[in-house]
N, C-alpha and C positions, 0 to 999 in steps of 0.2 A: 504493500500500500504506500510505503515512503518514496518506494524509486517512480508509484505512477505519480505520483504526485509531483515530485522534484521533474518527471517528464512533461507532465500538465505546463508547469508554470515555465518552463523552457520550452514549448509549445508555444505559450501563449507569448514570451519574448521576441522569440522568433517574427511571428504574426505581428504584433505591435512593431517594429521595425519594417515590416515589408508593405504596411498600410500606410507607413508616414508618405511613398511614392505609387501604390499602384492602388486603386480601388479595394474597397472592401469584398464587393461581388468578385473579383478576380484574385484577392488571394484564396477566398473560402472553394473557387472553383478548383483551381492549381493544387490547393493540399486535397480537399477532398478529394481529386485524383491520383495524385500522390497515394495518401492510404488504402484508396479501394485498390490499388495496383501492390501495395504490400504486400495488404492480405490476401487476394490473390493468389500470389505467390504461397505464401503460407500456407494457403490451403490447398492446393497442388501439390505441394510438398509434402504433405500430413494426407494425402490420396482421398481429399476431401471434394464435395462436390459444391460448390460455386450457392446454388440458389437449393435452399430447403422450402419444402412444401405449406409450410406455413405463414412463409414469405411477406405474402398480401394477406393474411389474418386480420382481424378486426385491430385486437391486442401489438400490432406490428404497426398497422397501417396509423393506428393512436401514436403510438415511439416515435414513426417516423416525422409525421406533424409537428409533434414537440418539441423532437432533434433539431429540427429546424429552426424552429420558433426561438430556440437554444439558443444556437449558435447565432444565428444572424444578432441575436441582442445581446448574448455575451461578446460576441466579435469588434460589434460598434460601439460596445461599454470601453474595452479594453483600447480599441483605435483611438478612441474622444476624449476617455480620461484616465487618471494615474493606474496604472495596472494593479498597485497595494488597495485603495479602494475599491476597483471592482469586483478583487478577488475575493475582498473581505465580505460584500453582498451574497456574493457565490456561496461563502460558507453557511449561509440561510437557508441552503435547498435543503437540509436533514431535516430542518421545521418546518418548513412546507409539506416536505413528504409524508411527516406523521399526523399531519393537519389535514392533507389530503386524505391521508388513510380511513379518517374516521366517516370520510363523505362515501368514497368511492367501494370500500372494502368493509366497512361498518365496523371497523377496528375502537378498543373502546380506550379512551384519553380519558386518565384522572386527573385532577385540580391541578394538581401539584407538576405535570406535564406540561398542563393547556399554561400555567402560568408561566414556567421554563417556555414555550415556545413565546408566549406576548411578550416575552423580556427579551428573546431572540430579535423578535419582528422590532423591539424601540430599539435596538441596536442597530437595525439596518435605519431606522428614523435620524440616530443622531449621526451616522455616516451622512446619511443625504440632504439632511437639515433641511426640509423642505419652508420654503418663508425667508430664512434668513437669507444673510449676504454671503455665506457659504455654501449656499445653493447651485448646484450646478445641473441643469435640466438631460446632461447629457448621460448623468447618473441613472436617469430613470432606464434606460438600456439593458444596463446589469440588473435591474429587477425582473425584466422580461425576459431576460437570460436566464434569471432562478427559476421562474414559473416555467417553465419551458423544458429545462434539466428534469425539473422536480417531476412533472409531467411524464418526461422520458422514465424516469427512476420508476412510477407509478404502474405504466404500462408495460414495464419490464417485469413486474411481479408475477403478468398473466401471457408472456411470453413462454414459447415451451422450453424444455429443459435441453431437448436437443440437438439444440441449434448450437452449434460451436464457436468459440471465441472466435475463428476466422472469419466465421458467417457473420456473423453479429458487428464484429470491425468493418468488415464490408458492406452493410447496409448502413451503419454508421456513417462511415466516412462519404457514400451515398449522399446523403441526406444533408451534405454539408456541399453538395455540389448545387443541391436541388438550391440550397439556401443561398448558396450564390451565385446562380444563374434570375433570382429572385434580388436579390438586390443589385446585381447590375445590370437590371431592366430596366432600372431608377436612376441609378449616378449616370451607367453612362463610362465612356474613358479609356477604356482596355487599354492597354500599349505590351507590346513586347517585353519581356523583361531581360533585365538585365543580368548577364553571370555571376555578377553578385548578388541578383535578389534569387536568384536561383538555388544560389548556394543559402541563402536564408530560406527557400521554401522547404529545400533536400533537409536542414537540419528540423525544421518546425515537422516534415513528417517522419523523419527517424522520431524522434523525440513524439511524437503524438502515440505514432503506433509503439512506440515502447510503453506508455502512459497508459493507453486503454487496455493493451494487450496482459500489461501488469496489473489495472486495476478489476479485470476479469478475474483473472488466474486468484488475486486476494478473496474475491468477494465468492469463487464458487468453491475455494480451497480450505480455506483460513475459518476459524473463527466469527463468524459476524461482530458479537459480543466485542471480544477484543481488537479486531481489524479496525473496524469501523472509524473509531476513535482518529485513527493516523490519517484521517483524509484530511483533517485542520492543519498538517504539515506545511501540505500549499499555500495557507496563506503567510506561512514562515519565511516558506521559498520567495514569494514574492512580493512581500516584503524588504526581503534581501536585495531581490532582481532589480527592486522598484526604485531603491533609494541609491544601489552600485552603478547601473547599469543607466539607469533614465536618471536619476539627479533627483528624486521625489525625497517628499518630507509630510510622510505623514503628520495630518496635525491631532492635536490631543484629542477632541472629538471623534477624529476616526479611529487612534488607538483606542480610547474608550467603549466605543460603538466595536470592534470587533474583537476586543476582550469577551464582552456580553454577550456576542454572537456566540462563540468559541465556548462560553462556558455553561449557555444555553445549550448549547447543541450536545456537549458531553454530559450533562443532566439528561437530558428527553432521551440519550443513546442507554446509559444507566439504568433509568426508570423500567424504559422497555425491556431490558435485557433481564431483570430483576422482576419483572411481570413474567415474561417469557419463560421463565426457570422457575416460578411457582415460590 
């Protein structure tokens, strides 16, 4: 779970650099071919077959919407503003999913959860500070980025079992084509790239597919109980990335606000796990 994570937010570097010059729809088109072209591979290699029968499923064709919805708003979060803040909102998808849970799946949330998740949800408030003069509208992106993940994460419960990591990274990375063949319907701009943005796409999909392929392998191998927990790593990494790498200075609000996030999330993961084991 540490290395998909440390691959996410070196992912998401990569991408943030290749946006400052090429459209968003045209990076999300490039990587997302990039990975379906990994995996691919991979599952060639593993004498897998390409497309599984449950493909277009109700439960798939929900993921896939999501994925999309995903990415296209986590992509433009991370393009427009500090990468430490968006990623810090992204850590809110664990509260959404168990908020969702209780609409979608009739899962049952006690007091002391539903209040761990409202104290998650002010934390993403005091990051976005919506009113004040710290207000940045471009923030709201990353929120429809969590809902979107969260979504994915949802639909994945009722996904079948098996579909293999190679399958699943290739509809993934899919759906991140679809996402940006949809947003540069809109901007507009293609251009050629260049062998250095190339060399930034080559790294953002080594680094993806290392990310998803590892965050599999944790979540169908591992633990949930204890797994879970190291997905907050990311916003360690990019943190690190944000402030070495882009010049960023989180200010005290967003540290605040994704403390609350982070320790929200590791309560409602606790609670559950602690219900779940009776």
């Amino acid at each position: 779970m540490v290395l998909a994570m440390a691959g996410f937010a070196l992912e998401d570097t990569f991408i943030k650099k290749l946006t400052v010059s090429l459209p968003v729809g045209q990076v999300l088109i490039l990587f997302g071919l990039g990975g379906m072209l990994a995996f691919a591979l991979i599952g060639r290699a593993q004498g897998q077959t390409l497309r599984h029968p449950a493909a277009t499923s109700t439960p798939m064709l929900l993921r896939g919407v999501c994925e999309v919805t995903g990415r296209l708003g986590y992509t433009l979060a991370i393009a427009l503003t500090p990468l430490s803040s968006a990623s810090a909102i992204l850590q809110a998808t664990p509260l959404v999913v168990a908020a969702g849970a209780v609409v979608f799946f009739g899962e049952y949330v006690g007091p002391r959860r539903w209040l761990a998740i409202g104290a998650g949800f002010l934390g993403v408030l005091l990051i976005l500070r919506p009113g004040l003069d710290g207000f940045t509208p471009a923030s709201l992106f990353a929120v429809v980025g969590t809902l979107g993940f969260a979504g994915r994460d949802l639909a994945t419960r009722a996904a079948p079992v098996s579909m293999t990591n190679a399958q699943l990274g290739l509809y993934g990375f899919l759906m991140m084509v679809i996402a940006g063949i949809i947003a540069l319907a809109f901007s507009g701009g293609a251009a050629l790239p260049s062998l250095g943005q190339m060399g930034f796409l080559a790294l953002a999909v080594l680094f993806g597919v290392v990310g998803y392929n590892s965050l599999t392998r944790a979540m169908r191998s591992g633990d949930i109980a204890l797994v879970a927990p190291f997905r907050y790593t990311r916003l360690i990494f990019a943190m690190v990335i944000g402030m070495t790498v882009f010049a960023e200075r989180p200010d005290t609000l967003t540290l605040i606000g994704s403390a609350i996030i982070v320790v929200s999330g590791l309560y409602t993961l606790f609670r559950s796990h602690r219900r779940a084991s009776g």
